[in-house]
Chimera marker file (.cmm) of the C-alpha trace (Angstrom):
<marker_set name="trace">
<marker id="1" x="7.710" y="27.371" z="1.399" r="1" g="1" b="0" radius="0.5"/>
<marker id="2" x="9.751" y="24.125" z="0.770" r="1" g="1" b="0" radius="0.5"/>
<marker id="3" x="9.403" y="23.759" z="5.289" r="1" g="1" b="0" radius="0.5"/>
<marker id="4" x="5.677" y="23.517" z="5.190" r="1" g="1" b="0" radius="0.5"/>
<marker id="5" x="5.594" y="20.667" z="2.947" r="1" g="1" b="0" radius="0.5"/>
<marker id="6" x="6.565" y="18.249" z="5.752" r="1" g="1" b="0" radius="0.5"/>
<marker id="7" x="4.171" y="19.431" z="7.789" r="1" g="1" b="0" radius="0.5"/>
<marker id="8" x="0.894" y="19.608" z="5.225" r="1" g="1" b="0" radius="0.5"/>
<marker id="9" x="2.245" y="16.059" z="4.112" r="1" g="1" b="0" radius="0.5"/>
<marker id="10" x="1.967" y="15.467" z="8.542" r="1" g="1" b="0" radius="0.5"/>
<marker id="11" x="-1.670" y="16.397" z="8.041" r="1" g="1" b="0" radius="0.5"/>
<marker id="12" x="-2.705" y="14.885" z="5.125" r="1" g="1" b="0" radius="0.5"/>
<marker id="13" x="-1.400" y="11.425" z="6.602" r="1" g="1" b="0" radius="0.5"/>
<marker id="14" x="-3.352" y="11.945" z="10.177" r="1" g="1" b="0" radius="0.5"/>
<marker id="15" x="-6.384" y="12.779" z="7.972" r="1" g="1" b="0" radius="0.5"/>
<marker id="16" x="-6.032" y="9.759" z="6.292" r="1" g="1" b="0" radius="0.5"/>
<marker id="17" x="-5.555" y="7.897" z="9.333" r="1" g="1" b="0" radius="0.5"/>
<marker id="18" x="-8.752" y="9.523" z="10.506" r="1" g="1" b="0" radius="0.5"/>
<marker id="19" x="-10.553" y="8.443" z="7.078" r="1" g="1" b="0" radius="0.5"/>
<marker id="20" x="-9.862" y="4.276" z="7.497" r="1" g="1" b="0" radius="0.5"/>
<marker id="21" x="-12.973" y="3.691" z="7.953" r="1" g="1" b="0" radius="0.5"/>
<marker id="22" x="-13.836" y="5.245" z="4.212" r="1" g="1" b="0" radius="0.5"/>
<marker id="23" x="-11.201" y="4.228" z="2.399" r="1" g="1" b="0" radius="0.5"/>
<marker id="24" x="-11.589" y="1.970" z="-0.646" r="1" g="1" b="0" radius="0.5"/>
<marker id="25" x="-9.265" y="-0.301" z="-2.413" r="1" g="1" b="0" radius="0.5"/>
<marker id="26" x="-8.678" y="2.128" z="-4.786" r="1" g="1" b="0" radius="0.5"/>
<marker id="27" x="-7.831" y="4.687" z="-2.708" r="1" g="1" b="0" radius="0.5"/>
<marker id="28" x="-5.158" y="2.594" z="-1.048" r="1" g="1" b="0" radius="0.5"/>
<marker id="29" x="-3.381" y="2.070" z="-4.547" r="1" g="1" b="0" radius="0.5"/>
<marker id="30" x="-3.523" y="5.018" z="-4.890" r="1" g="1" b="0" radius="0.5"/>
<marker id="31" x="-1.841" y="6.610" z="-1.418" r="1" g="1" b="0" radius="0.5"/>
<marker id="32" x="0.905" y="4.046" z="-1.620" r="1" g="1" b="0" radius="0.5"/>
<marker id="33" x="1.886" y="4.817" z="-4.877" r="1" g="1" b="0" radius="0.5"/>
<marker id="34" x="1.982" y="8.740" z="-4.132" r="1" g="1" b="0" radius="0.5"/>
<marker id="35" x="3.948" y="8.362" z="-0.824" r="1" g="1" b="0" radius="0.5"/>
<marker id="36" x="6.549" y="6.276" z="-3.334" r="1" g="1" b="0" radius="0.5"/>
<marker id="37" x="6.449" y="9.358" z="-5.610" r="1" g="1" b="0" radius="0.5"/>
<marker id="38" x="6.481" y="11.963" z="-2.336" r="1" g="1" b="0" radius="0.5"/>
<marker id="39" x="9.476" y="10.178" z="-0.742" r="1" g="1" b="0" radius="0.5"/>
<marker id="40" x="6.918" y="9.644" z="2.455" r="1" g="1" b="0" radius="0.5"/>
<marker id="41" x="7.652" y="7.084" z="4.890" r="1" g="1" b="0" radius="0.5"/>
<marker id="42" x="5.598" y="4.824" z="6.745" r="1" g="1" b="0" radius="0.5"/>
<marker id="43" x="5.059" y="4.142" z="10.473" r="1" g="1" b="0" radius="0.5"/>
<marker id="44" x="6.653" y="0.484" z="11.253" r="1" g="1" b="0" radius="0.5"/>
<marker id="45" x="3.258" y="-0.371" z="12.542" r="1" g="1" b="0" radius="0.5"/>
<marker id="46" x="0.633" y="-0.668" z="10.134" r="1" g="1" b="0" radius="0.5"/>
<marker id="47" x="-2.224" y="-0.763" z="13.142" r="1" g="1" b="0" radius="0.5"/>
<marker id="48" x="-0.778" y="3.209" z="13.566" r="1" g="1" b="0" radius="0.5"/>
<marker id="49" x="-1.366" y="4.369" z="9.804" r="1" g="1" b="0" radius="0.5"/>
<marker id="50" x="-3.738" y="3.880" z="7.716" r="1" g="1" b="0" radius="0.5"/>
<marker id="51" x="-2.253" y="0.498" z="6.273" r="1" g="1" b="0" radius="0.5"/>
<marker id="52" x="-4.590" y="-0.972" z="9.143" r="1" g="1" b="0" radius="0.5"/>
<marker id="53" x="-7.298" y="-1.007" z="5.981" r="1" g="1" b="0" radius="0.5"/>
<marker id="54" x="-5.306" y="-3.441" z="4.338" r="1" g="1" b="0" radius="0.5"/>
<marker id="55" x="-6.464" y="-6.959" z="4.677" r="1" g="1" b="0" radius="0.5"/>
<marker id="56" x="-10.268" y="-5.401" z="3.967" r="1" g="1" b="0" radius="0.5"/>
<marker id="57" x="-9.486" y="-3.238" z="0.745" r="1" g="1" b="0" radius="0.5"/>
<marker id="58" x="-6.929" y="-5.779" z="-1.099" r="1" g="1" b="0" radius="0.5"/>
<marker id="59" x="-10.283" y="-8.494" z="-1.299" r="1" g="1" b="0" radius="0.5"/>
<marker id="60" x="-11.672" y="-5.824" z="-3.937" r="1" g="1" b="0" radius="0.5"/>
<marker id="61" x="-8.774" y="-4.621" z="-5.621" r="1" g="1" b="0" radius="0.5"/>
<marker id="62" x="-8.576" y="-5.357" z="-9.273" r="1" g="1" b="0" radius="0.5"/>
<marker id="63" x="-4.973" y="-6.583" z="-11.114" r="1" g="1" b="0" radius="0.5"/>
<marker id="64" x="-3.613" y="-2.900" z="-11.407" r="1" g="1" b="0" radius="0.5"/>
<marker id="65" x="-4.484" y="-2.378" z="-8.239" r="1" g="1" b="0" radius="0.5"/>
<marker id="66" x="-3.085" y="-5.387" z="-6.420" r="1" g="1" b="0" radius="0.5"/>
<marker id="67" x="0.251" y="-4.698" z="-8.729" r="1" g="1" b="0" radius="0.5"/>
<marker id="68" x="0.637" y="-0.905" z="-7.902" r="1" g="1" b="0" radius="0.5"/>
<marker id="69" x="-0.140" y="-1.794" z="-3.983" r="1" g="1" b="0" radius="0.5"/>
<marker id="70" x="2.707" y="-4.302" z="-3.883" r="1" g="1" b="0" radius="0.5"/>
<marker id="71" x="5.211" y="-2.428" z="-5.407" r="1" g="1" b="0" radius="0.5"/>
<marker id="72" x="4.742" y="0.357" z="-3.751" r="1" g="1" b="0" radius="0.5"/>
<marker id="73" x="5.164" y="-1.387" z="-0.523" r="1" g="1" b="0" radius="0.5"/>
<marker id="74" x="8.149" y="-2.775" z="-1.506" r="1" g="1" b="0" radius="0.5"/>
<marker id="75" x="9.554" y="0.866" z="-3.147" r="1" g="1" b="0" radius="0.5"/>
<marker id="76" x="8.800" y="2.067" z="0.557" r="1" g="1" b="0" radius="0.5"/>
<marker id="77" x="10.590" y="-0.640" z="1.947" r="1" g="1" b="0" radius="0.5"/>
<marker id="78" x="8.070" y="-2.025" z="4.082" r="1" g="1" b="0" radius="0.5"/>
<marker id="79" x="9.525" y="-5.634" z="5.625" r="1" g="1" b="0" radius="0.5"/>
<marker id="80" x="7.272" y="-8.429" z="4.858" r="1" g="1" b="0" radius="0.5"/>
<marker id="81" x="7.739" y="-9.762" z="8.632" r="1" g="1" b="0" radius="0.5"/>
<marker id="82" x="6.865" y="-6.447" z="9.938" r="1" g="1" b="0" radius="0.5"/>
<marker id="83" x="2.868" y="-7.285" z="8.631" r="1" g="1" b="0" radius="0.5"/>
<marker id="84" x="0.809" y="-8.835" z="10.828" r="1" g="1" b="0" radius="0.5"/>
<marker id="85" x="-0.195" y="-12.135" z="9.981" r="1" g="1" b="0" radius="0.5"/>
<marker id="86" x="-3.235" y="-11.103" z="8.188" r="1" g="1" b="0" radius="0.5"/>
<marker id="87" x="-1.795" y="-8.417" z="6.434" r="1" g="1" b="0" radius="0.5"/>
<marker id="88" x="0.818" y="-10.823" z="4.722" r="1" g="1" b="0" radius="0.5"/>
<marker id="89" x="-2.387" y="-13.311" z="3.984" r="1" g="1" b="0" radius="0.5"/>
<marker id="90" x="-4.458" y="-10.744" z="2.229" r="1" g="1" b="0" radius="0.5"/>
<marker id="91" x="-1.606" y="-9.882" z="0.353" r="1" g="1" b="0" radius="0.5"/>
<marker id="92" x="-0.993" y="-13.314" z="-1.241" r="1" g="1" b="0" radius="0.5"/>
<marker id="93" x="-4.634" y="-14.061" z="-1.690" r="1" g="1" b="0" radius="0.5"/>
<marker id="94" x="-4.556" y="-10.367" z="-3.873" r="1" g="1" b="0" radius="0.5"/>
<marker id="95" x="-1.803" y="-11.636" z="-5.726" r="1" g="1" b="0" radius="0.5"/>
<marker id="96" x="-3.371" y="-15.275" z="-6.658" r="1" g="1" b="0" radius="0.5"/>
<marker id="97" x="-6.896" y="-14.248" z="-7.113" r="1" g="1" b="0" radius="0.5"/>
<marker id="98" x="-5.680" y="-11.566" z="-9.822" r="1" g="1" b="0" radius="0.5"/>
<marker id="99" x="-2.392" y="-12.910" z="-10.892" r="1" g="1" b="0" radius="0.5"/>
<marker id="100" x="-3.898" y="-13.916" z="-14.229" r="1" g="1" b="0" radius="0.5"/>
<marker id="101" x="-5.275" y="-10.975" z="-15.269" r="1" g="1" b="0" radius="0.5"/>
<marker id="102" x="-2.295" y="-8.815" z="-14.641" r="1" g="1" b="0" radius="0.5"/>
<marker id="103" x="-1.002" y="-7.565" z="-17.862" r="1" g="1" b="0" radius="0.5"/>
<marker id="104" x="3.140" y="-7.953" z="-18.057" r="1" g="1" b="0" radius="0.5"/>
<marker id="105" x="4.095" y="-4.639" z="-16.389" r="1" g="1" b="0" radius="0.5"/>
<marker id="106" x="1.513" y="-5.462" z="-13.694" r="1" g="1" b="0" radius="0.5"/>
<marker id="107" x="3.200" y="-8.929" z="-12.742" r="1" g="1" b="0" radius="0.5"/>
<marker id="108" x="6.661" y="-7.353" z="-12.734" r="1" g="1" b="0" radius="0.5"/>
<marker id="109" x="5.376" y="-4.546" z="-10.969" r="1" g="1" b="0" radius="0.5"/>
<marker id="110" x="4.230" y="-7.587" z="-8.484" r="1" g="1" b="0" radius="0.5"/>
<marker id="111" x="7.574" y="-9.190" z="-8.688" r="1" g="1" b="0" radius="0.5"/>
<marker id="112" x="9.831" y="-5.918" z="-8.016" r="1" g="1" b="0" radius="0.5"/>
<marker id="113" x="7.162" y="-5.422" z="-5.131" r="1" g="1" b="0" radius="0.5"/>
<marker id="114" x="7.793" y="-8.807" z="-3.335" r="1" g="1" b="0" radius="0.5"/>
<marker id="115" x="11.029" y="-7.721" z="-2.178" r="1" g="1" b="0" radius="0.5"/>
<marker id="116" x="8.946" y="-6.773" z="1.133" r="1" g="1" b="0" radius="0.5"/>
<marker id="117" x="10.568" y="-9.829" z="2.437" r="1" g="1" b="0" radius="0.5"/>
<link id1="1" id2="2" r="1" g="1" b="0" radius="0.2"/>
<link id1="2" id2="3" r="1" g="1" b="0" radius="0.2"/>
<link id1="3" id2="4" r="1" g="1" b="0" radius="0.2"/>
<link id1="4" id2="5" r="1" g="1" b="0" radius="0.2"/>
<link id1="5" id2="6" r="1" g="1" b="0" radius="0.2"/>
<link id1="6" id2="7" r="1" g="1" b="0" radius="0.2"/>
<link id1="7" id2="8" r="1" g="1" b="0" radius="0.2"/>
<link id1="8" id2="9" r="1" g="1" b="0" radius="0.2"/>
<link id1="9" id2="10" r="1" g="1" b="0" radius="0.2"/>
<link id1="10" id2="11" r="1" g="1" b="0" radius="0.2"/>
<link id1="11" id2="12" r="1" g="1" b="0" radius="0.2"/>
<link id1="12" id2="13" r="1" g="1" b="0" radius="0.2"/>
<link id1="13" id2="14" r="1" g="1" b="0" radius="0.2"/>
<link id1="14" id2="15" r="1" g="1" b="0" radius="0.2"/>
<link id1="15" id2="16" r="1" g="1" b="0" radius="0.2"/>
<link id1="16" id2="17" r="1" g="1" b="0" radius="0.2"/>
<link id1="17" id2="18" r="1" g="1" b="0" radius="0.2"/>
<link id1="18" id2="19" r="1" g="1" b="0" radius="0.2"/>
<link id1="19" id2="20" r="1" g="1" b="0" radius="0.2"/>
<link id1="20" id2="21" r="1" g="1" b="0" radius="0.2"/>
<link id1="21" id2="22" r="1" g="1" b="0" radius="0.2"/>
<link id1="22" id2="23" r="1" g="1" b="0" radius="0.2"/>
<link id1="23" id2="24" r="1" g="1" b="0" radius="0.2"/>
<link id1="24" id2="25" r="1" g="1" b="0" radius="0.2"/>
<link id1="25" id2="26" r="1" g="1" b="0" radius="0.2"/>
<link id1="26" id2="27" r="1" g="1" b="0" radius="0.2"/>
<link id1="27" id2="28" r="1" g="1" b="0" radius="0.2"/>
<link id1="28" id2="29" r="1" g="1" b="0" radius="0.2"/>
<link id1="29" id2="30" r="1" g="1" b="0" radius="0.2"/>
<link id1="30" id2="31" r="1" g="1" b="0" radius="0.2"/>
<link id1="31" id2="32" r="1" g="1" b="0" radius="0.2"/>
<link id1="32" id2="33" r="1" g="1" b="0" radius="0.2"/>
<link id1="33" id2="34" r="1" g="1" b="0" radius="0.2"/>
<link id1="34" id2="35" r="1" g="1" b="0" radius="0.2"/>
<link id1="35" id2="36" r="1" g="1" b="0" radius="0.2"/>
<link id1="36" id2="37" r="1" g="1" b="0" radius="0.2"/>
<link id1="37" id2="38" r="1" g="1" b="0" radius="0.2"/>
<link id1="38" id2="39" r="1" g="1" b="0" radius="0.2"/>
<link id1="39" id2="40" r="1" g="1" b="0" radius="0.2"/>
<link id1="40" id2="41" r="1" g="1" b="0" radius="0.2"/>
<link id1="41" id2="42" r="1" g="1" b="0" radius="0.2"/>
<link id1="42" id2="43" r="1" g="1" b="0" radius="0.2"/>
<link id1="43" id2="44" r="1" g="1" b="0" radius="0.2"/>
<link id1="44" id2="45" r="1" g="1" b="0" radius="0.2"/>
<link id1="45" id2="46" r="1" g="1" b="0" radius="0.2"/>
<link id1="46" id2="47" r="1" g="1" b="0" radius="0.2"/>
<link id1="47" id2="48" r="1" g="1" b="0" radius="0.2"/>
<link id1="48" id2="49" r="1" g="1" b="0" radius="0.2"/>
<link id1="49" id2="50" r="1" g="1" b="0" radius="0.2"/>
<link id1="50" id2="51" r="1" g="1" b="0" radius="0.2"/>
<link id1="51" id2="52" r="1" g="1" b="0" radius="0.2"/>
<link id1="52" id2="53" r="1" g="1" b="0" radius="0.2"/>
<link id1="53" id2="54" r="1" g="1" b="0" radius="0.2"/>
<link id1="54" id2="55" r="1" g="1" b="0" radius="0.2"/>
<link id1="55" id2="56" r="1" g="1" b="0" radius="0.2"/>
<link id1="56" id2="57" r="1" g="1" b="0" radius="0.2"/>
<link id1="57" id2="58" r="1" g="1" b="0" radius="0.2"/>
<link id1="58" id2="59" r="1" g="1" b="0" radius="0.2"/>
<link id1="59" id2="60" r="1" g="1" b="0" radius="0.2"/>
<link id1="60" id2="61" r="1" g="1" b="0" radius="0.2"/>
<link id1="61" id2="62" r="1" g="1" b="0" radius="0.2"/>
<link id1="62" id2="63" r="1" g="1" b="0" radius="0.2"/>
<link id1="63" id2="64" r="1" g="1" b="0" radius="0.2"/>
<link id1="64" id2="65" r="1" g="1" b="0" radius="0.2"/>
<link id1="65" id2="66" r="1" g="1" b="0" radius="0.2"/>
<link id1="66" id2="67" r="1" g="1" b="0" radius="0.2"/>
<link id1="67" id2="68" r="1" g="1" b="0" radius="0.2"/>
<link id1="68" id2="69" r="1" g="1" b="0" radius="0.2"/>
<link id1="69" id2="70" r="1" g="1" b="0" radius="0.2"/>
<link id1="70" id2="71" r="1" g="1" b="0" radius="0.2"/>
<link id1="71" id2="72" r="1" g="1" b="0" radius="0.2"/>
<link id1="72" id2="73" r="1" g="1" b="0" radius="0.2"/>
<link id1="73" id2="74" r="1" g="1" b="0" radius="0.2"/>
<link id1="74" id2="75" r="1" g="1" b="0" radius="0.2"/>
<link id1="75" id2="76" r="1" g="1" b="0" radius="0.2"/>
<link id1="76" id2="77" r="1" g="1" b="0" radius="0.2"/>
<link id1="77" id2="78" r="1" g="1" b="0" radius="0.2"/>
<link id1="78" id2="79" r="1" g="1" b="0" radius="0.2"/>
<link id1="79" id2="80" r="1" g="1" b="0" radius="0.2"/>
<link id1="80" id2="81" r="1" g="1" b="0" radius="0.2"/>
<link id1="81" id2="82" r="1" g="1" b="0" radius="0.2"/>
<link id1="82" id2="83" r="1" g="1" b="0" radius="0.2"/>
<link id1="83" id2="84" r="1" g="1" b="0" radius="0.2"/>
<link id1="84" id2="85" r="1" g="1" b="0" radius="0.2"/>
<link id1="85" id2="86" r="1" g="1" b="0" radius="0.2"/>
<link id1="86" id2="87" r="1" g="1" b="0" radius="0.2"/>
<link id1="87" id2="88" r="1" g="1" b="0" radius="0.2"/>
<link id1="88" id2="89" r="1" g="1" b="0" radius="0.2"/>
<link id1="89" id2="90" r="1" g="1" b="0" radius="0.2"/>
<link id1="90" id2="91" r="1" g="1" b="0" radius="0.2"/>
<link id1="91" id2="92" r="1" g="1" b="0" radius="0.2"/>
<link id1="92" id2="93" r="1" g="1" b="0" radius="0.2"/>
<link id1="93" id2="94" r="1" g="1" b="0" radius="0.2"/>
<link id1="94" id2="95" r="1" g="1" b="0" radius="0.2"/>
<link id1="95" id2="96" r="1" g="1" b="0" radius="0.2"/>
<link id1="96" id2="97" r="1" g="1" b="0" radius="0.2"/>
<link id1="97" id2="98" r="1" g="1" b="0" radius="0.2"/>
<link id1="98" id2="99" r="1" g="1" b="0" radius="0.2"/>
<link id1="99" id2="100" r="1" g="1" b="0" radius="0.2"/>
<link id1="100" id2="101" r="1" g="1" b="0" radius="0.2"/>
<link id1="101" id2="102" r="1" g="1" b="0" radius="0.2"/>
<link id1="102" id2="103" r="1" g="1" b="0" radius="0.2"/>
<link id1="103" id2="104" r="1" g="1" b="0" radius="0.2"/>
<link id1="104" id2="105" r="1" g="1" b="0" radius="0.2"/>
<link id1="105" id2="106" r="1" g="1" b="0" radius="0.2"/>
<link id1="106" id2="107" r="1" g="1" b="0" radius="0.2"/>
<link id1="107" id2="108" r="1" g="1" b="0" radius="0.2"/>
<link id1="108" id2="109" r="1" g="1" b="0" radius="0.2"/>
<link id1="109" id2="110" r="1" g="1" b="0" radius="0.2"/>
<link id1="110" id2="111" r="1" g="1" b="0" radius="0.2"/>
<link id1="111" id2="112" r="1" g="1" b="0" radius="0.2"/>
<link id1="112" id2="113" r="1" g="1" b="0" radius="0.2"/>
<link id1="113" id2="114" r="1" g="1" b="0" radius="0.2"/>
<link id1="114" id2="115" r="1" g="1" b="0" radius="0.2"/>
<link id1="115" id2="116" r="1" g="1" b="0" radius="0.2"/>
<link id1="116" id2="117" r="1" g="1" b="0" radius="0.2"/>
</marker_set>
């Protein structure tokens, strides 16, 4: 049983992939913090996975959401100079449009998160 879970996980990623076009900003939280939880890695390139709908969703995401998306980058060790440049720019611009209405766990959610350096 335990062998098929790498390759439903396989799927469920390409479907994903397939849904970019769909996704919402809080769907995005939401993946990134369940692949920190699943152990699942991400593809270097973030035009290859689904991360492509970054830069569009992080404009709507609220505080929690901006919080949970940056940690959970960092968690999965994603290198802030592997983002394209407008990747990196959406992030900050997340960050500063809802940094004051993160509550305290949210902003050091934010801060563990920026180790994506």
């Amino acid at each position: 049983m335990a062998k098929e879970i790498p390759d439903v996980l396989d799927k469920l990623l390409r479907k994903l992939f397939l849904l970019r076009d769909y996704i919402n900003e809080e769907d995005v939280a939401l993946a990134l913090v369940g692949f920190v939880l699943l152990g699942i890695r991400l593809q270097a390139s973030p035009s290859s996975t689904f991360l492509e709908v970054l830069p569009r969703t992080m404009r709507y995401m609220d505080a929690q959401q901006v919080a949970n998306s940056v940690w959970a980058l960092g968690k999965l060790e994603v290198l802030w100079d592997s983002l394209p440049l407008g990747h990196r720019k959406a992030i900050g611009e997340g960050i500063l449009r809802t940094g004051r209405k993160m509550t305290p766990q949210g902003i050091a959610n934010t801060i563990h998160g920026n180790k994506i350096r």
